[in-house]
N, C-alpha and C positions, 0 to 999 in steps of 0.2 A: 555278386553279393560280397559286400565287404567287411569285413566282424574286426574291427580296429580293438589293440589290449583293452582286453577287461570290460569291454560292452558288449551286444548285442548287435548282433551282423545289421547292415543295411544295404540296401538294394541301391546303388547307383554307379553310375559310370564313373571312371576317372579321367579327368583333362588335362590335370596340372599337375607336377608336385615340386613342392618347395625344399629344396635336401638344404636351405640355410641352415645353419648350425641353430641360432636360436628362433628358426621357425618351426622345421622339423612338418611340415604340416603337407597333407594330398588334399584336392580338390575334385568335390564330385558331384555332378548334375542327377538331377531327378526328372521324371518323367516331365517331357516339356506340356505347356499349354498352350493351345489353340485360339485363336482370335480373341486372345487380350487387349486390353488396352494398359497406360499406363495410369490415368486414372482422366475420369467426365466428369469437370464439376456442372452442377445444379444451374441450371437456366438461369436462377432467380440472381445475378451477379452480387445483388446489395447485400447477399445474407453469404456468399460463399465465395472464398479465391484460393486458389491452389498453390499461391505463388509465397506463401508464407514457411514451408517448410524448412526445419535448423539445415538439413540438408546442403553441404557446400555445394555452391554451383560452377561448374566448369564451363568456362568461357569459350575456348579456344580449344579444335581439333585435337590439336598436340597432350594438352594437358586431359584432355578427357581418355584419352588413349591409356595415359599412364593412371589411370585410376581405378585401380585396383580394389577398393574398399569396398564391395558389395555390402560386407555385414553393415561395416556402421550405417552406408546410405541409407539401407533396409531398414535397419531401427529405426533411425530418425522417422523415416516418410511415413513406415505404418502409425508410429505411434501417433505421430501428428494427425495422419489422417484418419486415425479411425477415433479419435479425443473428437476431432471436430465435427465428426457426420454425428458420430451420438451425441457430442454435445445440441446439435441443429436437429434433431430427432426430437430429443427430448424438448426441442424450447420450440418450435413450430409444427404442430400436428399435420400441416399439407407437407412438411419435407421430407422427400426421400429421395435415395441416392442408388441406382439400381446396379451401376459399377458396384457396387461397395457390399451391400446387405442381397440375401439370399440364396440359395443353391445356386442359383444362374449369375451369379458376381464374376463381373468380369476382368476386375484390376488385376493387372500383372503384380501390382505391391504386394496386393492379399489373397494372392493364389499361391508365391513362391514362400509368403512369409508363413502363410498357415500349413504348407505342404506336409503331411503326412505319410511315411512309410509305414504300410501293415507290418514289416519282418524289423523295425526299431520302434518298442517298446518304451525305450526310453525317452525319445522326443531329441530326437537332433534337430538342431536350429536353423533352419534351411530361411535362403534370401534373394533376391534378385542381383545377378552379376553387375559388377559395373561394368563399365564400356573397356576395360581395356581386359575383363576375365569374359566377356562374350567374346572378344577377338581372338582370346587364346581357346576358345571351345571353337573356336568354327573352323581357325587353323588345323583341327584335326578332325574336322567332319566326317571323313572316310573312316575312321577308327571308329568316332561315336558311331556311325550308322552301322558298323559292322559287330558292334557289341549289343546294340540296340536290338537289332535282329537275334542275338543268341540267347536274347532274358525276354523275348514277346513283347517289346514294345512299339515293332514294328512288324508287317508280318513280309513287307515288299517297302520299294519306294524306299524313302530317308525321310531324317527329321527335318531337315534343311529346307524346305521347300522355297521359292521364292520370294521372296517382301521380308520385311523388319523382323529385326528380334528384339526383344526390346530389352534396355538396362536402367542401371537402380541411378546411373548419372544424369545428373540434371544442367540443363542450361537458363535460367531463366524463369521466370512466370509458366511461359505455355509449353516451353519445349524438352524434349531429354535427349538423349543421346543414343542410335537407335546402330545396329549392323544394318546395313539395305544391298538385298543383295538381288535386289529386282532384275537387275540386268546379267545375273550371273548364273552360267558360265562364257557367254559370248561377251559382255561387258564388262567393267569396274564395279566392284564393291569393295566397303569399306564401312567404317563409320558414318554418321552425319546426324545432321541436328534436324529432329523433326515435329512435329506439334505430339503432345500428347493423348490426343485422340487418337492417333494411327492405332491403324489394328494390325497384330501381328504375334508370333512366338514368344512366352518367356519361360525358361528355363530357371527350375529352380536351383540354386547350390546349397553345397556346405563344406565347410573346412574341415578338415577331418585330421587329430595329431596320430602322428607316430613315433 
């Protein structure tokens, strides 16, 4: 639990922290989710495409690595995304988007952007990592899983399980920028670009000052 000046404590681990003079900021995950996706558009192609989001896209391994921005990517994508499912709700009565809307929603956008802590009252602004703060959470998997264990969010086992994590960086139209760690620990993992369909972990964050 971590009750940063003058709020109310919150419940998350820490991965990161930035001692920059004018950043001053810790980074901390919330309980991960389970078989997300990053978002499934609507069958119907003519009325919907995913590939419009303000969201910078990251072309190249390299530069996705170094991309750090969760919040803003988060902003953008929720906002965009969820403007256009109610906008297409509202303007055609057969559309619906079941990544998107109801208990059972499965987008990784709006499972990490809505995430709520019971023990912060306040509403800290939690987001989906980019690709190069998933790579700094995994770097220290054995910490997270050993913290994890001591707050019950695990009871055995890890959070890391096999296959993708998914992040808030985007490549393109279909794809985003995912950890895959399928073949690991006998294999290579790393980053890489994969359709946004995949299903897989995402981890919410939040920046936290000090």
């Amino acid at each position: 639990i971590i009750t940063p000046k003058g709020t109310s404590p919150i419940m998350g681990i820490v991965f990161y922290v930035d001692q920059a003079a004018t950043n001053n900021h810790f980074f901390i995950i919330g309980k991960p989710g389970s078989n997300k996706i990053w978002f499934n558009k609507n069958i119907d192609g003519d009325h919907w495409s995913d590939s419009n989001t303000p969201a910078t896209d990251f072309l190249t391994l390299t530069s996705a690595q170094n991309d750090f921005n969760g919040t803003q990517n988060t902003s953008s994508e929720y906002s965009y995304l969820n403007t256009t499912v109610t906008s297409l709700e509202s303007t055609y009565s057969w559309y619906t988007n079941p990544c998107w809307d109801g208990p059972s929603a499965t987008s990784a956008i709006k499972y990490a952007h809505n995430y709520t802590d019971p023990t912060d009252p306040t509403g800290t602004q939690w987001y989906l990592p980019a690709a190069g703060e998933v790579l700094r959470i995994f770097n220290v998997y054995p910490q997270m899983d050993a913290c994890a264990l001591l707050i019950g969010w695990i009871t055995s086992g890890t959070m890391f399980p096999s296959g993708f994590f998914l992040s808030s960086t985007e490549n393109g139209t279909n794809n985003t920028w995912m950890l895959e760690t399928q073949s690991y620990p006998w294999g290579a993992w790393g980053i890489s670009s994969d359709p946004k369909t995949n299903t897989g972990v995402a981890f919410p964050a939040a920046s936290i000052a000090f």
